[in-house]
C-alpha positions as CSV (number, residue, x, y, z in Angstrom):
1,X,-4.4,-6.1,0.6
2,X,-3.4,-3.5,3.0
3,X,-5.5,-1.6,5.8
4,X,-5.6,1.9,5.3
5,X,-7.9,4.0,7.7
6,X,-9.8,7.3,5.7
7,X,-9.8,10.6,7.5
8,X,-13.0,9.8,9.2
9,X,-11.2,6.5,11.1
10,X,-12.9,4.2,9.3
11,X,-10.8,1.3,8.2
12,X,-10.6,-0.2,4.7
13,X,-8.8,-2.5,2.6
14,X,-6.3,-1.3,-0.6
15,X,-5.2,-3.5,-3.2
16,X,-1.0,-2.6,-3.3
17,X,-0.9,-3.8,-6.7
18,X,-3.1,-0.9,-8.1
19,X,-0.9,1.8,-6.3
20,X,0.5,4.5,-8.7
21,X,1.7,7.4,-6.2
22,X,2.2,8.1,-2.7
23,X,2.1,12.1,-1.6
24,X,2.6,13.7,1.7
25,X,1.1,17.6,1.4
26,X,0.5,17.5,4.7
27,X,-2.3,14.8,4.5
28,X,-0.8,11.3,2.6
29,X,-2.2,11.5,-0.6
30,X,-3.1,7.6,-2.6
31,X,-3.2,8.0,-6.2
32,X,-4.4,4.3,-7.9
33,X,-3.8,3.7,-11.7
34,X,-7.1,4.0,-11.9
35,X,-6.1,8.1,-11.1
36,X,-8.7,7.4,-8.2
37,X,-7.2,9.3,-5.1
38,X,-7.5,8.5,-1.4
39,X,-6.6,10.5,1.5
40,X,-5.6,8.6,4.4
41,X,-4.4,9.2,8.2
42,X,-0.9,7.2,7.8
43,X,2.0,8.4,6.4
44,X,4.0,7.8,3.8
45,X,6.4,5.4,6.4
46,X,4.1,3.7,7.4
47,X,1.9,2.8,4.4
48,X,6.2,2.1,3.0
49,X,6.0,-0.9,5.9
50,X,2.9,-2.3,5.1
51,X,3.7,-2.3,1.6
52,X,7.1,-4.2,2.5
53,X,5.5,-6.7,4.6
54,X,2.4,-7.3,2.5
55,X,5.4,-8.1,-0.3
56,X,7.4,-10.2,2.1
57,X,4.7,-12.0,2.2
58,X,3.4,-12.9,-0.9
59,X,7.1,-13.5,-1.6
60,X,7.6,-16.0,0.5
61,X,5.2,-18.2,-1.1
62,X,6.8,-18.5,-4.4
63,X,9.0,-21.2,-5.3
64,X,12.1,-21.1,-5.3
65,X,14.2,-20.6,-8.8
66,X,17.4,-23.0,-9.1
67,X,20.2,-22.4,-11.4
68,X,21.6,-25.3,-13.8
């Protein structure tokens, strides 16, 4: 999950996974598959880092594939 934080500063959870489209019009725009939209107070950099470090992190826990 990654914290987002709605226009009214109150923070909340998002599962990444379930993310379809990221818009900046000016406010950053969160479009799930769902077509459920949020609006949110970060932008589309940084919701781009937490989305790489939330991967990094799952990532990492994966084992490791070998070739033969």
């Amino acid at each position: 999950m990654i914290e987002l934080t709605k226009l009214n500063d109150e923070k909340f959870y998002m599962n990444p996974n379930l993310i379809e489209i990221i818009e900046q019009s000016p406010d950053t725009i969160i479009t799930m598959a769902s077509e459920k939209k949020y609006i949110v107070l970060e932008n589309v950099e940084e919701i781009n880092r937490k989305l790489d470090d939330y991967y990094r992190r799952i990532y990492m826990f994966l084992p490791k594939v070998t070739e033969k």
